[in-house]
N, C-alpha and C positions, 0 to 999 in steps of 0.2 A: 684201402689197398686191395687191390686185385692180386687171384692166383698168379695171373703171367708177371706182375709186380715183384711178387713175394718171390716166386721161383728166381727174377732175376735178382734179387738181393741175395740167394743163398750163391750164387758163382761164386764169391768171392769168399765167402763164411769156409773157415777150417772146419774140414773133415775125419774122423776117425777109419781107421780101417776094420773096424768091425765092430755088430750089434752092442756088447757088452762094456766096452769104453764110453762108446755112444749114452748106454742108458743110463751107465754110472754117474758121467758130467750131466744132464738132464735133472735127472735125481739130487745130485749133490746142488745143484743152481735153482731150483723149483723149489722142493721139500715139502709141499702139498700140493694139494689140490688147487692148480690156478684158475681154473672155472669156480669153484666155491667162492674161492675168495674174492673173486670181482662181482659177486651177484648183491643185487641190492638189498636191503632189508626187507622187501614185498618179497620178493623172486625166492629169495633165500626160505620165508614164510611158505610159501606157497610148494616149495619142493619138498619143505620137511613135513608139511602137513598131510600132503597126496603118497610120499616113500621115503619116509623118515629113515628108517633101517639099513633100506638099496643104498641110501644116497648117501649117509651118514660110514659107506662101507668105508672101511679104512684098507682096501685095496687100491694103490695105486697103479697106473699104468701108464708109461712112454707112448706119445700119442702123435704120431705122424701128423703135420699137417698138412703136408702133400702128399697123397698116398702114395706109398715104397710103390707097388706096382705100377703105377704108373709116373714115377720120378725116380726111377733107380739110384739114379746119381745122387738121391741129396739121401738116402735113405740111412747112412752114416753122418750127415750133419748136427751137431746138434741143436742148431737154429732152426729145424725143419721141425724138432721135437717141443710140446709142451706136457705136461706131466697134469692130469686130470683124474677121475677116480675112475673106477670102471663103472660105476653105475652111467655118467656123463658119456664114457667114452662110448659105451653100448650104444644110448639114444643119436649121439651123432655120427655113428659108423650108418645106423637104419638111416639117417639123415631123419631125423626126430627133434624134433626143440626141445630142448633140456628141460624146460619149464613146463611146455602143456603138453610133451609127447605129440602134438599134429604133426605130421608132415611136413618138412621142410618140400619150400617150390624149387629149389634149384641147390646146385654144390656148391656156389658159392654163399648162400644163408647158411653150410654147413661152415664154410671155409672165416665168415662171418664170426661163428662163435669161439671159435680158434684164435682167430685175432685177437679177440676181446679178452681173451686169457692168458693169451700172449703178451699183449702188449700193455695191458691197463695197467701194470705195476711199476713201467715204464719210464711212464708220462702221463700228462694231463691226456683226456682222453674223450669226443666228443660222440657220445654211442646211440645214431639215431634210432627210435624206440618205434614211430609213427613216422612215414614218410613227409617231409616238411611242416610236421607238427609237433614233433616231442621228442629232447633228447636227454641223457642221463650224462653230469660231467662224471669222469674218476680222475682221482687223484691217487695212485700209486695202490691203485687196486680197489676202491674203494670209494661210491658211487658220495657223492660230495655234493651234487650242486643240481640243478636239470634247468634245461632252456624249453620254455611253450611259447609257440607262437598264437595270441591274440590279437584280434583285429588288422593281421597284420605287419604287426610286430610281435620282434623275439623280445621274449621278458625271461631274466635271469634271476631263478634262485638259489639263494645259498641257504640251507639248513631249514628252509621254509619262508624265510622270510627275502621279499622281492626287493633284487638290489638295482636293478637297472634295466633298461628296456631301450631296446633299439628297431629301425629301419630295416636293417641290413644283418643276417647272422655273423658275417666276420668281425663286426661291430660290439657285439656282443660277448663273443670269444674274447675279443680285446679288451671289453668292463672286466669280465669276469679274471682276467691273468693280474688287469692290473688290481683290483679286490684281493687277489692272493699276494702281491709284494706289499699291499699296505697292512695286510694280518703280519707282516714278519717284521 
C-alpha cells in the first residue's frame, strides 16, 4: 500500500472532532504497542538487547501515520492513528529503522513500518524483508511462516519446516492460505 493509497482509504473512515476522542478510540482499539507486537522473535531479540529499558518503556503514544501537518484533514481520524511506544515512535519520526537505527531512504520505509503495525493483526500478511528474496508471513500480528526465494523458486516455511515450493510467488501465497485451512 502506498501513502496516496492510504490517504485515499481514509476519505471515507469516520472522523472525530477533536484530539482527545481521537486518542481515546486508538487507545481503547490498540492497548499496546503494535510495532512490538508484530516484530519477529530475532527483531524483538535484537531491539532488547541494543535498548532493552528505551524500548521496553511502557509510554505509549498516538502515532500519526500521515503526518497531521501535512494531512490536516485525516488528523482526527482514527484509522490515520496506530498506538506504538515512544521509544518506536521517536526512531520513525527521525525516519530511523526501529531495529538498527540507520537511516531510513525515503518516507515511505517510514510509512512501511506503520503499516506493518497497523495492519499485521489484521490479516495474513506478506512483509518483504529482502527485495525478491525474503519474506516474513504474519498471522494476526505474529510473524508465522517466511517465503525465500531459491534457485528460483519461492519455498514456504511454516515453523521451520519446508512446506511447499513454487514457480511463481502468488503460487506460494496460495500453498501457504491453503496449509492454514487444513491446520483447522
Amino acid at each position: 500500500m502506498t501513502g496516496y493509497e492510504f490517504a485515499e482509504s481514509l476519505k471515507l473512515s469516520a472522523k472525530f472532532d477533536n484530539w482527545e476522542d481521537t486518542r481515546n478510540f486508538a487507545f481503547n482499539r490498540d492497548r499496546e504497542c503494535q510495532l512490538t507486537a508484530c516484530l519477529t522473535p530475532e527483531e524483538l531479540k535484537i531491539v532488547r538487547q541494543e535498548n532493552g529499558y528505551q524500548m521496553m518503556s511502557s509510554i505509549l503514544d498516538p502515532c500519526h501515520i500521515l503526518d497531521k501537518s501535512t494531512h490536516k484533514e485525516y488528523q482526527y481520524c482514527p484509522e490515520n492513528i496506530v498506538i506504538i511506544n515512544r521509544y518506536f515512535h521517536t526512531l520513525l519520526t527521525e525516519h530511523r529503522h526501529p531495529i538498527t537505527k540507520e537511516f531510513l531512504n525515503s518516507r515511505n520505509d517510514v510509512l512501511d513500518w506503520y503499516f506493518r503495525a497497523k495492519f499485521s493483526k489484521e490479516e495474513t500478511m506478506f512483509h518483504e524483508v529482502h527485495p525478491d528474496e525474503y519474506w516474513l508471513i504474519y498471522q494476526q500480528g505474529k510473524a508465522v511462516g517466511e517465503i525465500k526465494k531459491i534457485s528460483n523458486k519461492y519455498c514456504l516455511y511454516f515453523n521451520g519446516v519446508q512446506i511447499g515450493c513454487s514457480d511463481g510467488f502468488e503460487y506460494v501465497q496460495n500453498i501457504y492460505m491453503e496449509y492454514l485451512r487444513n491446520l483447522n
